[in-house]
C-alpha positions as CSV (number, residue, x, y, z in Angstrom):
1,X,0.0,0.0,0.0
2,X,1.4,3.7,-1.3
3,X,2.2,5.8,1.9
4,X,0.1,8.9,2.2
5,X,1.9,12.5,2.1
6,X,-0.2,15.3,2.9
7,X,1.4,18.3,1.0
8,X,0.4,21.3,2.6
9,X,1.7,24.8,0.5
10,X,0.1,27.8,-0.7
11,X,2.6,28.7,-3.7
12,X,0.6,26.5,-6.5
13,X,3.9,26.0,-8.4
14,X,5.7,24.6,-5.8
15,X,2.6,22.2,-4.8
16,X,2.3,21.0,-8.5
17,X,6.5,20.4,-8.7
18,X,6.5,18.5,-5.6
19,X,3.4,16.0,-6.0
20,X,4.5,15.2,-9.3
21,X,8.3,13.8,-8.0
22,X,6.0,12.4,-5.0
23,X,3.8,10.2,-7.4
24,X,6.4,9.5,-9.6
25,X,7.8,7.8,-6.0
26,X,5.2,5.9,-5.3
27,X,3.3,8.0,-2.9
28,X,-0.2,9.2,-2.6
29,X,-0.5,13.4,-2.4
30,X,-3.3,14.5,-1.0
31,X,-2.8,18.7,-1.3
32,X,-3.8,22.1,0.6
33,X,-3.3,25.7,0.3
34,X,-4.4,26.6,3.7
35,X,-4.2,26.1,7.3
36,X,-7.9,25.3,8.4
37,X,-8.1,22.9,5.3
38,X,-4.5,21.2,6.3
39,X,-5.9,21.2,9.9
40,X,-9.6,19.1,8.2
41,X,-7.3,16.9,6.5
42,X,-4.8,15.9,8.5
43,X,-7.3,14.6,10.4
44,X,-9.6,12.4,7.9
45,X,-6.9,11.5,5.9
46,X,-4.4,10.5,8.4
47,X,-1.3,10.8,6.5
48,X,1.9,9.2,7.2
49,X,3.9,12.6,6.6
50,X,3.1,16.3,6.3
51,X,4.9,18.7,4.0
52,X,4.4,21.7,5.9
53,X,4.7,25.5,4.9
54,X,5.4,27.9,7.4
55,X,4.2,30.9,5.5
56,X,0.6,30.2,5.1
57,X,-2.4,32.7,4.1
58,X,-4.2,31.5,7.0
59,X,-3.2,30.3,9.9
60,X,0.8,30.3,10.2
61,X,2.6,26.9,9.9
62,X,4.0,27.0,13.6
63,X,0.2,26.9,14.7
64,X,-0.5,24.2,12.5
65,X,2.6,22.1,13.8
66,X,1.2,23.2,17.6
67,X,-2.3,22.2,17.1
68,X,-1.3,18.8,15.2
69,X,1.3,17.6,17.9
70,X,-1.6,18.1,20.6
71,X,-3.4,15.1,19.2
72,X,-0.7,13.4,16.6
73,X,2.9,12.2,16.4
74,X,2.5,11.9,12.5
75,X,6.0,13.1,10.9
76,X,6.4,17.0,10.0
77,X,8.5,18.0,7.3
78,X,8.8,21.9,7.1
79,X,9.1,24.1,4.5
80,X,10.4,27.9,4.6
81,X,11.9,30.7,3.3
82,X,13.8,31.8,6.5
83,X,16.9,30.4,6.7
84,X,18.4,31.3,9.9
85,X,19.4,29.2,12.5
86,X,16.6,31.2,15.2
87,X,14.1,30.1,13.0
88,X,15.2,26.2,12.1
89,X,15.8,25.5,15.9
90,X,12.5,26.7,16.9
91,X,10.6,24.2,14.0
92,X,12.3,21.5,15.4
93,X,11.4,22.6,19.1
94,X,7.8,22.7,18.5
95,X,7.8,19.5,16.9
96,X,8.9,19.0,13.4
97,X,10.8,15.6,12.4
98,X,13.1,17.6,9.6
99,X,13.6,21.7,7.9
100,X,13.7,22.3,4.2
101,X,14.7,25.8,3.5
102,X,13.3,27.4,0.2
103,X,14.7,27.5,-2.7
104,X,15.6,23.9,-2.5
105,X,15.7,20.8,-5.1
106,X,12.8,18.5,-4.8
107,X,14.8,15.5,-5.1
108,X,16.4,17.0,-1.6
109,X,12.9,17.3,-0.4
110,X,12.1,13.5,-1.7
111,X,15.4,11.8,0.4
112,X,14.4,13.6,3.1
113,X,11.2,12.6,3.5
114,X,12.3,8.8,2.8
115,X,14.7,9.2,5.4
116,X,12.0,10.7,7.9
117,X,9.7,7.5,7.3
118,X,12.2,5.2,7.7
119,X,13.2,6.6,10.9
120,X,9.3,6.4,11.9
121,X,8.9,2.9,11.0
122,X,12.0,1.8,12.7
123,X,10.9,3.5,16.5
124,X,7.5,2.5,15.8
125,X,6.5,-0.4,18.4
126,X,5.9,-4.2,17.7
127,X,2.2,-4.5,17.5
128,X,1.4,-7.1,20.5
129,X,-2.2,-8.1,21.3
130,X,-3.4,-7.9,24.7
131,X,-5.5,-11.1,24.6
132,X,-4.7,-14.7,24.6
133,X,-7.6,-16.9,23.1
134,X,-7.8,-20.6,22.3
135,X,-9.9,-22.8,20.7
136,X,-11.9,-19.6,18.7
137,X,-11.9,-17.9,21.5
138,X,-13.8,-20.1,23.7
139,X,-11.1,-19.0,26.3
140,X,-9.6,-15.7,26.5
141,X,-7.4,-14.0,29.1
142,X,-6.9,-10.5,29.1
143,X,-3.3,-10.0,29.9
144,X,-4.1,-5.6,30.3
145,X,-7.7,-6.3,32.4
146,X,-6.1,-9.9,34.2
147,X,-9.7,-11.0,33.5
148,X,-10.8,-14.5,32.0
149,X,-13.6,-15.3,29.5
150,X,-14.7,-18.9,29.2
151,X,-18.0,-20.5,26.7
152,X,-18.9,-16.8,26.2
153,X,-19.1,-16.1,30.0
154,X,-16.8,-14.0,32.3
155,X,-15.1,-16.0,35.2
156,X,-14.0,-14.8,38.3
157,X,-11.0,-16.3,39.1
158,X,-8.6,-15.5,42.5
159,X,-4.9,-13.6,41.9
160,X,-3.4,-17.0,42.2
161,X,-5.6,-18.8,39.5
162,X,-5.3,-15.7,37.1
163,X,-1.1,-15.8,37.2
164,X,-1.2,-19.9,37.2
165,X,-3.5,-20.2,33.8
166,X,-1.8,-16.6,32.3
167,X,1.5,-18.2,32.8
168,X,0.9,-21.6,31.4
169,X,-1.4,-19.9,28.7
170,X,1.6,-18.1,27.4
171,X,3.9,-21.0,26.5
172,X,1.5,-23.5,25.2
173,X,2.8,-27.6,25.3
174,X,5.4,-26.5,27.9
175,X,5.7,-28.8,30.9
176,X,5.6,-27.0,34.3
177,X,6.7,-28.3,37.6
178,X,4.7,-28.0,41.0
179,X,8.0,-25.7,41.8
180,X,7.8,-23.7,38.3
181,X,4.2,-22.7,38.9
182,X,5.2,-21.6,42.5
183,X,7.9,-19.4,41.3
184,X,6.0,-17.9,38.4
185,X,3.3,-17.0,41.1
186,X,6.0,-14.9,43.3
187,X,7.3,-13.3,40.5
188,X,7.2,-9.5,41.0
189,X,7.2,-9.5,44.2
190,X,3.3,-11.4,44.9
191,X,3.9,-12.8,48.1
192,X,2.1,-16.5,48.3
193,X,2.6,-18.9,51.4
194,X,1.6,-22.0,49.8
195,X,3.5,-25.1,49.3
196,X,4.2,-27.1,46.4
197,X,0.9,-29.4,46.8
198,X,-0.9,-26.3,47.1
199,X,-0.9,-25.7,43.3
200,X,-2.9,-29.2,42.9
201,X,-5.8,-27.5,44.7
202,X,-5.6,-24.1,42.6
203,X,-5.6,-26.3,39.3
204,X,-8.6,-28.4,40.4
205,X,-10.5,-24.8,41.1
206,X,-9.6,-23.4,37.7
207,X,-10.5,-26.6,35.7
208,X,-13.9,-26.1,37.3
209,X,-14.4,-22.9,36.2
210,X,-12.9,-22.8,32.7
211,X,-13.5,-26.6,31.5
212,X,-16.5,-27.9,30.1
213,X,-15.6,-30.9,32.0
214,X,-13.5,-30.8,34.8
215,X,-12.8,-34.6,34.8
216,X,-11.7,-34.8,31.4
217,X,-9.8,-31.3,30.8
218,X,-8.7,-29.9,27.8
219,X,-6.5,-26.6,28.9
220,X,-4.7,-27.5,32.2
221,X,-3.6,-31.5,31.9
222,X,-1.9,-33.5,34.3
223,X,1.7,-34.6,32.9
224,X,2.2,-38.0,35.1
225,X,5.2,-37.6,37.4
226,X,6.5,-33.9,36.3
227,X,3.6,-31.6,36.9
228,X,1.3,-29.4,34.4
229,X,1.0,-28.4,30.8
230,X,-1.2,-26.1,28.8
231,X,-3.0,-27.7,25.9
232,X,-5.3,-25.1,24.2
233,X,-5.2,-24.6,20.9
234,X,-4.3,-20.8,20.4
235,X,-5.9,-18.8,18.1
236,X,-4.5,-17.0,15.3
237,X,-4.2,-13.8,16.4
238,X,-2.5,-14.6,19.4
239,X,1.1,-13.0,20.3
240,X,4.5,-14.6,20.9
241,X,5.4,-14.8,24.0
């Protein structure tokens, strides 16, 4: 998918130059001669970069690039005919990724930009999902809300039950000791008593609440003579943990 530029100058030559090297780059160009325009389509269009002006009929660029960084980090490339340092330093101060002074080549303009977007994609975070779910999401745990979902019901479950299935959840297939599952309970500092045969009763609660059949489980099973495992089948959309 072509990444969105929203080209935002009131000098119709320099608009026409520009959008042309942009689509013959591969990008989309949406365009705007004014501030309050810029302002309505910056927010509907939600580019991936603005060009910006500073010298604007309307509403002066630094206001735009104020108002914009109150509700977006989208990158800001500016574009002006001061030159002096004063004037660079305080773009970049109120929140403009790069500084173009005019007259400039547009191929300059073009490299910069690329340059901008790859620095954007690169800081960008690793989507992660907040949710585990199995078996299309007949069970889901919500690692943000530490809540659990089970047949299309909520479950209440106790602090200790929520870190034993959240834990096990997470690693799928992976064998856990009576002594794993008690240290992955005290981790960060959650203070717990119990004793190794403690976890036994914990996992008989939770396979009440989340199994259709407690007697014949399909999430927490009994590995003979080493502990516990996790055997739901995770969804698609599930992270790695």
């Amino acid at each position: 998918m072509s990444q969105k530029i929203l080209l935002v100058d009131d000098e119709r030559m320099i608009t026409e130059v520009l959008e042309a090297y942009l689509r013959k780059d591969g990008f989309e160009v949406v365009t705007s001669d004014n501030g309050v325009d810029a302002l309505r389509k910056a927010d509907s269009v939600k580019p991936d970069l603005i060009v910006l002006d500073l010298m604007l009929p309307d509403i002066s660029g630094e206001d735009i690039c104020r108002l914009l960084r109150k509700e977006s980090d989208v990158p800001i490339l500016m574009l002006t005919a001061k030159s002096g340092e004063e004037e660079k330093i305080s773009g970049i101060m109120m929140g403009a990724d790069d500084y173009v002074t005019k007259p400039f080549s547009p191929r300059e303009v073009i490299v910069r930009i690329q340059a901008i977007l790859r620095r954007s994609k690169r800081a960008a975070p690793a989507v992660q999902t907040n949710q585990l779910s199995f078996n299309n999401h007949e069970l889901v745990i919500d690692l943000y809300k530490k809540e659990v979902a089970a047949h299309g019901n909520s479950i209440s479950v106790t602090p200790i039950e929520y870190r034993l299935l959240s834990n096990m959840a997470k690693n799928p297939g992976r064998v856990y000791s009576r002594m794993d599952l008690l240290d992955k309970i005290q981790e960060d500092g959650f203070a717990y008593e119990g004793y190794e045969r403690s976890i036994d009763t914990h996992i008989k609660n939770l396979r009440k609440k989340i199994e259709c059949d407690a007697r014949e489980p399909k999430y927490i099973l009994t590995v003979f003579g080493m502990g516990y495992k996790f055997g739901g089948a995770p969804d698609a959309e599930n992270a790695a943990f």
